[in-house]
Rosetta silent file (secondary structure, phi, psi, omega in degrees, C-alpha in Angstrom):
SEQUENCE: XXXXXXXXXXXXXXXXXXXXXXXXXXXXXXXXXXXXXXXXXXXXXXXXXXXXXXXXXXXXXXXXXXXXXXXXXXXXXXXXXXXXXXXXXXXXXXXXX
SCORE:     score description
SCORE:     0.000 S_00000001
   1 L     0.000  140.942 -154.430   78.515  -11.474  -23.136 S_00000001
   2 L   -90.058  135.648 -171.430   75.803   -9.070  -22.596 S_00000001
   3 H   -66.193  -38.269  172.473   74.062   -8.400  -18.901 S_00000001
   4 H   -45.069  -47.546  179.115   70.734   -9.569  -20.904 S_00000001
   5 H   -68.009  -77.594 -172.379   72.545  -13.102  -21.997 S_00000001
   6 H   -57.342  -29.404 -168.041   73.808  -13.807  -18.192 S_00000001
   7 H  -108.884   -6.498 -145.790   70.591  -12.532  -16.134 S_00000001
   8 E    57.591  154.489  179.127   67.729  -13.261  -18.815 S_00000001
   9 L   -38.504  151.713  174.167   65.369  -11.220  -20.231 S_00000001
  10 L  -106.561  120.782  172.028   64.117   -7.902  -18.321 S_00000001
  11 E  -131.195  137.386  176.136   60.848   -7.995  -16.948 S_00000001
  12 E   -94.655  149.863 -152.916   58.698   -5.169  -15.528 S_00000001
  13 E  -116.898  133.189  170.535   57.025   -5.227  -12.171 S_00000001
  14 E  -161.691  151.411 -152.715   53.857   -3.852  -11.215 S_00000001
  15 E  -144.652  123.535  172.493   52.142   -4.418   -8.115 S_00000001
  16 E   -86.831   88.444 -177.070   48.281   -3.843   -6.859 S_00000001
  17 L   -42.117  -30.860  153.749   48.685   -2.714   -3.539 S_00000001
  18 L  -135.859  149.178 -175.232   44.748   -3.384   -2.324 S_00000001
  19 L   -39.749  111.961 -170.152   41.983   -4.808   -3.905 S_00000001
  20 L   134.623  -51.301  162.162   40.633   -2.858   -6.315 S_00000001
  21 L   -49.188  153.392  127.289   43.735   -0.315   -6.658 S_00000001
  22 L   -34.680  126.672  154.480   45.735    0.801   -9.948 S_00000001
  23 L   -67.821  130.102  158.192   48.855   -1.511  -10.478 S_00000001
  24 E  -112.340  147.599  175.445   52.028    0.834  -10.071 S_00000001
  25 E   -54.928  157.198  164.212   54.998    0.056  -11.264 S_00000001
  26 E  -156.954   22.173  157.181   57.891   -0.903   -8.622 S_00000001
  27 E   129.162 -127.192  177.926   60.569   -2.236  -10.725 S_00000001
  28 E  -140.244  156.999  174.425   62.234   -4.334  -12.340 S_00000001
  29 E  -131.986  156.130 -162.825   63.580   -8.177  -12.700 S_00000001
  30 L   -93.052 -171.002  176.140   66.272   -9.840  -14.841 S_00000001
  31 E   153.585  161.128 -149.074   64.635  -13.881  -16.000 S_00000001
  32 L  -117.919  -23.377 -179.521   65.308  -16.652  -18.599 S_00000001
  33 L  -160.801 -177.218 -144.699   61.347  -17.178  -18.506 S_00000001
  34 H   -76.995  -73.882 -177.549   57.556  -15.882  -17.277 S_00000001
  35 H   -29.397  -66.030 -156.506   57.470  -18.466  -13.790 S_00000001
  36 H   -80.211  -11.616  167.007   60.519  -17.588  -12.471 S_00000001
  37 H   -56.316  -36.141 -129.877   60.210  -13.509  -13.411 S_00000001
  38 H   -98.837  -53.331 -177.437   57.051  -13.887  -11.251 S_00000001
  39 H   -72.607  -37.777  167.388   58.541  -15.687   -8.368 S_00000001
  40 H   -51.182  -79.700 -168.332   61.949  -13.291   -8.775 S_00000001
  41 H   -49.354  -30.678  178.101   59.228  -10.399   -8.539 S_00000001
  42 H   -74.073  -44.305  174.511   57.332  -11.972   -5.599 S_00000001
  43 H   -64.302  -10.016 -175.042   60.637  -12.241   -3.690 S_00000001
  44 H  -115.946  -23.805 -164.722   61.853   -9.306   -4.141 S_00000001
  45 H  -104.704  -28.667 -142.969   58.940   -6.819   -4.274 S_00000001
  46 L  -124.550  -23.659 -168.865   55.954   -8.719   -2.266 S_00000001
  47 L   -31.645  -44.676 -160.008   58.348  -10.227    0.924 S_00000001
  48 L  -117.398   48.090  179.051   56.649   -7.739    3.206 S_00000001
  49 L    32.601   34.098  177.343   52.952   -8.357    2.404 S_00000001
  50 L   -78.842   15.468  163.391   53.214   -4.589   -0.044 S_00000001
  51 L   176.430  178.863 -145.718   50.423   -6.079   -2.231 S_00000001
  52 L  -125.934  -22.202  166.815   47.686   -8.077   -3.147 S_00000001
  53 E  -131.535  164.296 -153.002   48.247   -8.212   -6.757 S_00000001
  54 E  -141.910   89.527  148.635   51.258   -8.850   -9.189 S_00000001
  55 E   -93.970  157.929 -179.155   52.021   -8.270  -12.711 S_00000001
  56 E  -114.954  103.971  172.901   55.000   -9.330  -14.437 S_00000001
  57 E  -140.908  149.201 -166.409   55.545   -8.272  -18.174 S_00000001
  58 L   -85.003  125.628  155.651   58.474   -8.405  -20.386 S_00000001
  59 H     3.282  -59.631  170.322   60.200   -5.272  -20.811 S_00000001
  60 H   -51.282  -28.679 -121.941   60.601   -5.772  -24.656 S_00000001
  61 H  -110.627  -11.064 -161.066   56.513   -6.107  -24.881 S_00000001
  62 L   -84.413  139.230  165.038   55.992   -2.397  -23.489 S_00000001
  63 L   -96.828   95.880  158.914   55.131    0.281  -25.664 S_00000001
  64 L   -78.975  140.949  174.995   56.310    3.901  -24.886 S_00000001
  65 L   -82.212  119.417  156.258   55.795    7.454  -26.520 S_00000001
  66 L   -65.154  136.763  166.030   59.334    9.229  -26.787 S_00000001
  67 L   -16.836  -47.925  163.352   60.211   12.253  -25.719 S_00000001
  68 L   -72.470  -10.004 -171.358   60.657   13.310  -29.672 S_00000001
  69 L  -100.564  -11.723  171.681   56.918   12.130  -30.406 S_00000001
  70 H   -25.912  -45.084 -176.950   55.605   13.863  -27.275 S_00000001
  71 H   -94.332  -43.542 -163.092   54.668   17.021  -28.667 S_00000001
  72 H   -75.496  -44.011 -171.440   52.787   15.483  -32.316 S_00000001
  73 H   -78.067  -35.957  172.443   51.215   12.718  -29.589 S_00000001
  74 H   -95.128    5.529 -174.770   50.110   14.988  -26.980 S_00000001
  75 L   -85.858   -5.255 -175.094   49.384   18.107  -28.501 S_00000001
  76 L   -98.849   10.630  167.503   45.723   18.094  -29.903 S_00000001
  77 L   -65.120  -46.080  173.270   44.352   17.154  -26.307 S_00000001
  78 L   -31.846  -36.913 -153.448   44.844   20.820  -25.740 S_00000001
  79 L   -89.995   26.379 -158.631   42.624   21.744  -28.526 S_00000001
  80 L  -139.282  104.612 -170.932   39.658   19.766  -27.122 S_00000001
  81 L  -111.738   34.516  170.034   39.198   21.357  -23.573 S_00000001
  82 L   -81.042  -42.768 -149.707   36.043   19.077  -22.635 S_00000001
  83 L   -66.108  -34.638  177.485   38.970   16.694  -21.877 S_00000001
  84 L   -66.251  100.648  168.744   40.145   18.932  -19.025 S_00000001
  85 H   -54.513   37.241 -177.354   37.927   18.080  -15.247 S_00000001
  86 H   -81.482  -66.481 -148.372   38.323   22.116  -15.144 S_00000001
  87 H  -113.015   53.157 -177.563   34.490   22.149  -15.223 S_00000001
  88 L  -123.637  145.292   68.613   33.027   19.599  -12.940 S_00000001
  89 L    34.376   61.004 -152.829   32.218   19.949   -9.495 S_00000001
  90 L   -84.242  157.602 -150.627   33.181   17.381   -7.365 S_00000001
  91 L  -111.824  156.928 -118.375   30.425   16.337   -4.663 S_00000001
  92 L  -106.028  151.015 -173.627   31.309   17.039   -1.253 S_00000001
  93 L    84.448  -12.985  176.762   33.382   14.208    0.358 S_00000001
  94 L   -92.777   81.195  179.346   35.014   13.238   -2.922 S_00000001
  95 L   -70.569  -11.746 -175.411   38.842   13.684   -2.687 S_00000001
  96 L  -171.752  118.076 -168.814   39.795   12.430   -5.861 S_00000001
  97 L  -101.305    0.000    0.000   37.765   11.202   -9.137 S_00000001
């Protein structure tokens, strides 16, 4: 039997630290269905008031670029160098746009 079979499905954790904020990831939970990933992920991730918001989505559902498609996905941003914040100015007081 498979660790997948005994624990449930693998679901990824991402957590909005303040209102407002980017959801970061912060790991992961095993679950046989979306309530109890949610509550697994509140108990294990949220115990210590670290955030204000919570998603839970399953693992299968995520789409990632591989390592071999990396260079074919990410290479024409180079050839378009508007894309680059090399030529803005940030206004005084602005640490990070």
């Amino acid at each position: 039997m498979e660790a997948s079979e005994s624990q449930g499905q693998l679901w990824e954790v991402f957590i909005q630290s303040k209102p407002g904020q980017a959801f970061k990831h912060v790991g992961s939970v095993h679950a046989y269905d979306k309530d109890l990933a949610v509550e697994n992920a509140r108990d294990i991730y949220t115990r210590r008031g670290e955030g204000t918001g919570l998603w839970v989505v399953p693992g299968k559902e995520i789409v990632a670029v591989t390592i071999n498609e990396a260079e074919y996905f990410f290479e024409p941003i180079d050839e378009k160098i508007y894309r680059h914040p090399t030529f803005y100015d940030l206004p005084e007081g602005v640490k990070q746009m």
